[in-house]
KOLLO-247671 format. One line per 8 residues: number of its first residue (from 0); their letters; for each residue y, x, z negated of C-alpha. Coordinates in pm, whole numbers, plus 50000, padded with zeros to 5 digits. Layout:
BEGIN
NUM) a) Y:X:Z | ...
This chain:
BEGIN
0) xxxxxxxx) 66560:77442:36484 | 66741:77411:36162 | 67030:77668:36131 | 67028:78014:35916 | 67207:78239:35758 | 67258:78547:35997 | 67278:78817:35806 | 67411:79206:35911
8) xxxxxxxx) 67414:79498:35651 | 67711:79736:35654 | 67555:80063:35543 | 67824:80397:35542 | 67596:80670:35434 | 67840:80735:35185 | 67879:80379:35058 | 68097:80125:35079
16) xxxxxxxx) 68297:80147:34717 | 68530:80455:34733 | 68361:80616:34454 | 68025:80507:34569 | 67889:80897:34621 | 67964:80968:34216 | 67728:80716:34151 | 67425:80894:34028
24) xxxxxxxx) 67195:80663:34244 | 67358:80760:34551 | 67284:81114:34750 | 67606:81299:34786 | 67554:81417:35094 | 67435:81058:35209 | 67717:81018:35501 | 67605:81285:35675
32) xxxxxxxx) 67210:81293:35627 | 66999:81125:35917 | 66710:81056:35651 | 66881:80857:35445 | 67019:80633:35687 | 66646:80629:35832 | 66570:80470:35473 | 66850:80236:35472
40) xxxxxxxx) 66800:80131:35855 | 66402:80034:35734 | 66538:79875:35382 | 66739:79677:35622 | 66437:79607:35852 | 66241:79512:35565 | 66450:79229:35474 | 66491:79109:35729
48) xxxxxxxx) 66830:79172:35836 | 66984:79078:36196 | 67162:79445:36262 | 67255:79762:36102 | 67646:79786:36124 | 67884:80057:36106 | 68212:80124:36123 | 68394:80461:36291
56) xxxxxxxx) 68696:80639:36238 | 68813:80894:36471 | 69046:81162:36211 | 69059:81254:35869 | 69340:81109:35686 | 69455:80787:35481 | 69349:80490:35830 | 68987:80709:35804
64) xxxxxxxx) 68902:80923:35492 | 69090:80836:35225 | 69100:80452:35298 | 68693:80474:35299 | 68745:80787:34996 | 68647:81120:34985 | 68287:81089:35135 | 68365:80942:35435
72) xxxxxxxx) 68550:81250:35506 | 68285:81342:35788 | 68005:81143:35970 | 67788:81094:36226 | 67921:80884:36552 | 67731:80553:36516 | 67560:80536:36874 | 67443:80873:36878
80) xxxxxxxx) 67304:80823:36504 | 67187:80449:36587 | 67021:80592:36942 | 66803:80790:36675 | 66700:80535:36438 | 66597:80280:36696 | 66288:80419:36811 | 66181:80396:36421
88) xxxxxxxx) 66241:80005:36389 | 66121:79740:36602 | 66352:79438:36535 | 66662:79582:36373 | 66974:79559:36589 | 67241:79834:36587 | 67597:79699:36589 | 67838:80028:36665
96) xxxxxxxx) 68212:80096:36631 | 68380:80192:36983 | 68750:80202:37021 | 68933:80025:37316 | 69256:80246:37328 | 69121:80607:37313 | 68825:80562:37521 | 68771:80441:37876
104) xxxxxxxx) 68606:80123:38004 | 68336:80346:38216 | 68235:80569:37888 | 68230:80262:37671 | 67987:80045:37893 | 67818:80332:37969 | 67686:80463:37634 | 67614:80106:37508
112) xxxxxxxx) 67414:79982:37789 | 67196:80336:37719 | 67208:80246:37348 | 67097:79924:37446 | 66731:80054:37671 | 66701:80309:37436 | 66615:79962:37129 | 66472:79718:37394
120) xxxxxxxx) 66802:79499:37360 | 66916:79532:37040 | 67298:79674:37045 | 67581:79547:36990 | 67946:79681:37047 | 68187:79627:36783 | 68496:79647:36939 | 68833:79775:36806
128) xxxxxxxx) 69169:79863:36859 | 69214:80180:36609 | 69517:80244:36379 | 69694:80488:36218 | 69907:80790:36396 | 69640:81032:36251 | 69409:80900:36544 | 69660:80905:36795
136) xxxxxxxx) 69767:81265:36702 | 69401:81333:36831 | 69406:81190:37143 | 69735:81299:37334 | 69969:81119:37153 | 70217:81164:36856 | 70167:80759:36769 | 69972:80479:36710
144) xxxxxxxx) 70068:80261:37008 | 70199:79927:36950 | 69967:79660:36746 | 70104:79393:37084 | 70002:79669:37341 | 69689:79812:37152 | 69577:79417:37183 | 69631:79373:37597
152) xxxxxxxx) 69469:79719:37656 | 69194:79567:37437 | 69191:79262:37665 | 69185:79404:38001 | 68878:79680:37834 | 68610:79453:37777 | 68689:79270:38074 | 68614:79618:38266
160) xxxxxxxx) 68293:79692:38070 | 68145:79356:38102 | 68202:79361:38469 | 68049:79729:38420 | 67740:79610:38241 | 67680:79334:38577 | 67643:79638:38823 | 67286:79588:38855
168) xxxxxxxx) 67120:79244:38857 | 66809:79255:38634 | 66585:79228:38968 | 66718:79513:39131 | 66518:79798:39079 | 66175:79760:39252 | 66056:80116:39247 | 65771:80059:39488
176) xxxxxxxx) 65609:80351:39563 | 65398:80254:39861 | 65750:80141:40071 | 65979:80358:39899 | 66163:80157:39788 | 66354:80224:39472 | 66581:79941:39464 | 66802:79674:39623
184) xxxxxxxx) 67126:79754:39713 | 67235:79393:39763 | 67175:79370:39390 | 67416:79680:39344 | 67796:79611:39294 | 68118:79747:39241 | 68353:79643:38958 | 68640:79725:39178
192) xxxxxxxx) 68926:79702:38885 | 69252:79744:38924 | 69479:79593:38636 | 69798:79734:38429 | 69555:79984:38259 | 69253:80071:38411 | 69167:80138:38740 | 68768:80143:38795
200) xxxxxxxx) 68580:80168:39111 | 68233:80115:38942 | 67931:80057:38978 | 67759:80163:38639 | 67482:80397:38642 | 67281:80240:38371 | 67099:79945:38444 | 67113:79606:38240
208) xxxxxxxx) 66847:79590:37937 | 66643:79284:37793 | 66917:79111:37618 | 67141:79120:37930 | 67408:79309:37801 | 67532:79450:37405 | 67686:79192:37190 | 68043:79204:37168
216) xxxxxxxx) 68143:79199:36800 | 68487:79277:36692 | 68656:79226:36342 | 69056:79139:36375 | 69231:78857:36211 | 69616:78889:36303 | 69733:78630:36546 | 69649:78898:36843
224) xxxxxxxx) 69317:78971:36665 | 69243:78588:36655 | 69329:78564:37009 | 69109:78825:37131 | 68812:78739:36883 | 68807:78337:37059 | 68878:78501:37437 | 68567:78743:37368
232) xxxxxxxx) 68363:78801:37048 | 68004:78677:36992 | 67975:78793:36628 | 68343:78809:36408 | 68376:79004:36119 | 68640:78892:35915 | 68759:78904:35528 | 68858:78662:35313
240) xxxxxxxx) 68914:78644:34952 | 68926:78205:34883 | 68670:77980:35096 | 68973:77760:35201 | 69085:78026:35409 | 68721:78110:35569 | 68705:77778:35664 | 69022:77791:35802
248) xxxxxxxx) 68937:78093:35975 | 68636:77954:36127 | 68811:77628:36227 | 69095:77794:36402 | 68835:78014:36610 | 68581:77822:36725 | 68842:77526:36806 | 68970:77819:37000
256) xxxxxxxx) 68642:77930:37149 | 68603:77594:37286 | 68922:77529:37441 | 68881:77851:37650 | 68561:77652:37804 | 68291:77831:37566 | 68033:77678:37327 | 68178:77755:36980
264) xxxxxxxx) 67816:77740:36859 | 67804:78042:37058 | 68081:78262:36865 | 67913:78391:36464 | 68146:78389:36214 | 68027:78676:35947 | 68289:78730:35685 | 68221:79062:35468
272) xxxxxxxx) 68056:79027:35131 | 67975:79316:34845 | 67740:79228:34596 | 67670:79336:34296 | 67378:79199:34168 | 67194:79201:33882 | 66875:78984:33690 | 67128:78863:33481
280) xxxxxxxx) 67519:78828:33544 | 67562:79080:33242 | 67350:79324:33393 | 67549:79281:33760 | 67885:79292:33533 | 67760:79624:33388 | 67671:79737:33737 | 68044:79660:33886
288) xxxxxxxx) 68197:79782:33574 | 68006:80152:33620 | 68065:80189:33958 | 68463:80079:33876 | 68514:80363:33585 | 68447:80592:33846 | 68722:80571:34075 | 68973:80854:34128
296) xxxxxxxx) 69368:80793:34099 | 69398:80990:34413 | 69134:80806:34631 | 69279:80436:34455 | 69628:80546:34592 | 69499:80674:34897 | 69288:80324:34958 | 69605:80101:34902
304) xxxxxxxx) 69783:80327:35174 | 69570:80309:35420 | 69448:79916:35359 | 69849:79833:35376 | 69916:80020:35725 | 69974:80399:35591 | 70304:80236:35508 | 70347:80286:35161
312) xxxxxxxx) 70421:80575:34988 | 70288:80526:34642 | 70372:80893:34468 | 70608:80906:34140 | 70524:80513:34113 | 70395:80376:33777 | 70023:80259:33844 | 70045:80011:33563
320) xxxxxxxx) 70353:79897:33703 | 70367:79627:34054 | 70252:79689:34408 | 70607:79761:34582 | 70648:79634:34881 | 70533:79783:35239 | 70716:79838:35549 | 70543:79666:35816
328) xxxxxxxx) 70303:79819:36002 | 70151:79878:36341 | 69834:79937:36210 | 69603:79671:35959 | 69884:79385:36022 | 69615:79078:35907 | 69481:79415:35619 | 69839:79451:35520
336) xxxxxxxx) 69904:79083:35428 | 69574:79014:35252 | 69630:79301:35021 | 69969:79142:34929 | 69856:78817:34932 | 69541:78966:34666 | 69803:79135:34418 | 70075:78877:34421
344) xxxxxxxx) 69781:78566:34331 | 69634:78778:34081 | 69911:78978:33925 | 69754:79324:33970 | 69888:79628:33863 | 69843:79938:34134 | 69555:79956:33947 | 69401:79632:33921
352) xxxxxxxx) 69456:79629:34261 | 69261:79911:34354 | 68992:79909:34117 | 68961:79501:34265 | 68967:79622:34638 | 68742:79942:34606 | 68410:79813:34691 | 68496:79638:35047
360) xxxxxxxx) 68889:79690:35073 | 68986:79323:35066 | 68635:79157:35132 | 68492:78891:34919 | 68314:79059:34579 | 68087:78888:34391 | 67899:78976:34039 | 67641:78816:33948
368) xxxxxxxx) 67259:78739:33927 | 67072:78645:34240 | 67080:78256:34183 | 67464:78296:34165 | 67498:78490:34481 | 67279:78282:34673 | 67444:77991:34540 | 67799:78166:34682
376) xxxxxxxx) 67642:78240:35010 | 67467:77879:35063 | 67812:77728:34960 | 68036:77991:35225 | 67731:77919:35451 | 67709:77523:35412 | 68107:77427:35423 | 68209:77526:35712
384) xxxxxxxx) 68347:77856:35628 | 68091:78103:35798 | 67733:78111:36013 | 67608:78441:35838 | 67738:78712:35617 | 67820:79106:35641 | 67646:79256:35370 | 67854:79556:35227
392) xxxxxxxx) 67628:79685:34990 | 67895:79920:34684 | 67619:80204:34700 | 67333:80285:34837 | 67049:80251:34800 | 67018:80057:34506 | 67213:79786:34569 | 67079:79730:34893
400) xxxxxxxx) 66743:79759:34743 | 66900:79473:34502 | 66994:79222:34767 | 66646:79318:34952 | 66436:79258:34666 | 66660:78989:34434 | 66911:78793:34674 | 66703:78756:35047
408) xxxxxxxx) 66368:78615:34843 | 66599:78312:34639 | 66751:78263:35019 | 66441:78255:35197 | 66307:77961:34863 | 66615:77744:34986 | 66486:77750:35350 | 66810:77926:35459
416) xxxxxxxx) 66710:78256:35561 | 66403:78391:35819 | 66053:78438:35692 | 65976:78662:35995 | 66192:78764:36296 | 66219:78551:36551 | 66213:78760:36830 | 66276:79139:37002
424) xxxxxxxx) 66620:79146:37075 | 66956:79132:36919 | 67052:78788:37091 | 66689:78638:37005 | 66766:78707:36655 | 67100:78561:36630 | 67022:78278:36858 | 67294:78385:37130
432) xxxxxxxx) 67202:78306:37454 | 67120:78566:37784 | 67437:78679:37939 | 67357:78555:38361 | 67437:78814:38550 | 67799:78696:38685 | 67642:78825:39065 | 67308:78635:39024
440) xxxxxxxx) 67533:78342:38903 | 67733:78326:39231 | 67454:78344:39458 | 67283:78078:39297 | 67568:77859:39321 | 67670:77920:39667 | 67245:77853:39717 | 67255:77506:39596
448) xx) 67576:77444:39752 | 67413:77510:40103
């Protein structure tokens, strides 16, 4: 089958640009009103999109609220909003934000698999490590634990809630009536963990769905991130401002990927891209420039804090003046160095800087008309630097509605995107294959080694 784009739409209620919710398109109340994300989940639907994503943040301050600006101030928690909207679409998959260091292995497996019945198979886990002391001042602690630690707790987590999601093989429950018989206990097991920082008796009490298991998604780019993304990920979100380092991106993981024994054909590479589009480039660069004027100070400064590891204090500094530098960080390490590396090629003011990173924080921004962002994609898409995008749309809805209506059509007349979903799940969709159960997997080996 030839390849296509995969495609997953990044859809805050509140919008991805910081100033998105001034925007007279966009409802100001949007982060925190189910209908409109019920109209952005079918927009999505409607073209024909892989998955729904979102992002979480667990405080209020510059890692969560002002980094995202003032709207994202409150939300909803993504599985309990995406466990709504799946019974209203049929092929959409719902890729949610779940931390690895302030939540256990057992609640973690345990609300995705239940996310994952709920859609017939179509969640996915995007998994992170969570910055910022803010976070940790919520959850028992006065910091953010190390980036290094943050990374093997990460590790030894998934490991727990894959095992987790293999408690029940997908033939164990027989629920015959007429024997009583509600299912096999040989196809019951324990995880049994014990490791440096869980310790997990198992099994879980949710039993697998049609895809197997969630997809595991995750989004880190530091050398730990990299690490982690090639031991684990299926999908990778990732940011880049220059195709030469996509491409190096996506050569360094899947070479990865591959020398841990998987099929690199097997791990997505989806770097982040906000559009603004238009019928005409000067109608997208009228778009962009609209959107820009309405940016805060306070929320630009804010942004640049919390994108550069809530390092940098940026009061009493001149805003037309350079980015000083910032401390390092235990937070956005890869974040951190991008945003450096974007002011020092460019020359940006404060700014520049911030006005340039508003709409998706150090993701790749493109203006133009939808030949031109096609052409971007199919290029990103075609040279080795990515197997799908994540859409970040600036505001919603309209420039969703734009990429829907403008961009997804011109993809489809190249032969690059779907005409139709290809199947029910998540995995169909993306073309990942069925996760064996790793008990099913044994006793068929030791079978055919009889």
């Amino acid at each position: 089958m030839t390849r296509k784009i995969r495609l997953g739409a990044f859809l805050p209620g509140g919008g991805q640009h910081i100033a998105a919710w001034r925007h007279p398109d966009q409802p100001a109340d949007g982060a925190t009103s189910f209908e409109f994300h019920r109209r952005l989940a079918e927009t999505a639907e409607r073209g024909l999109f892989d998955a729904y994503f979102l992002a979480d943040g667990l405080a209020v301050g510059f890692a969560g609220a002002r980094e995202g600006g003032n709207a994202k101030v409150a939300g909803f928690e993504p599985v309990t909003l995406f466990s709504a909207l799946a019974p209203l679409t049929k092929h959409l998959g719902f890729i949610a934000t779940s931390s690895t260091t302030y939540e256990e292995p057992y609640t973690t497996a345990r609300k995705f698999a239940s996310l994952d019945l709920i859609s017939g198979g179509r969640a996915g886990w995007n998994v992170v490590t969570t910055t910022g002391d803010a976070t940790a001042q919520n959850f028992n602690r006065d910091t953010q634990p190390p980036h290094a630690e943050r990374y093997r707790r990460a590790h030894e987590h998934v490991e727990v809630v894959k095992a987790l999601w293999d408690s029940f093989e997908d033939d164990a429950f027989l629920r015959d009536k007429d024997s009583g018989v509600y299912y096999d206990r040989e196809r019951l097991h324990e995880a049994d963990h014990k490791g440096v920082h869980f310790k997990v008796k198992g099994p879980l009490n949710v039993p697998r769905s049609p895809q197997g298991h969630p997809v595991v998604v995750q989004a880190g780019q530091s050398a730990d991130g990299r690490a982690f993304a090639a031991a684990h990920a299926e999908v990778i979100f990732t940011a880049h401002q220059h195709i030469e380092t996509a491409r190096e991106f996506y050569a360094d993981i899947k070479s990865r990927a591959e020398g841990l024994g998987r099929n690199p054909d097997h791990v997505l590479i989806m770097p982040g891209i906000s559009p603004f589009v238009g019928r005409t480039e000067e109608e997208a660069r009228e778009k962009y420039d609209r959107l820009t004027d309405l940016i805060l100070e306070e929320d630009g400064i804010g942004l640049l804090n919390g994108l550069t590891g809530g390092t940098l204090d940026l009061t009493g500094y001149d805003l037309d003046g350079p980015l000083p530098p910032a401390p390092p960080t235990e937070g956005l390490k890869s974040r951190q160095v991008l945003i450096r590396q974007i002011a020092d090629e460019n020359n940006f003011t404060i700014r520049q800087l911030y006005r340039w990173v508003a709409s998706a924080r150090g993701h790749y921004t493109v203006v133009g008309s939808a030949v031109q962002v096609a052409d971007t994609l199919q290029e990103w898409f075609e040279t080795g630097a990515a197997d799908g995008f994540n859409i970040l749309p600036p505001w919603l809805p309209t420039a969703l509605d734009d990429f829907v209506d403008l961009v997804i059509p011109e993809l489809q007349r190249r032969g690059l995107f779907r005409t139709a979903y290809e199947g029910r799940t998540l995995r169909e969709n993306l073309g990942l294959p069925y996760p064996v159960n790793r008990w099913t997997a044994a006793r068929a080996a030791s079978e055919a080694a009889e």
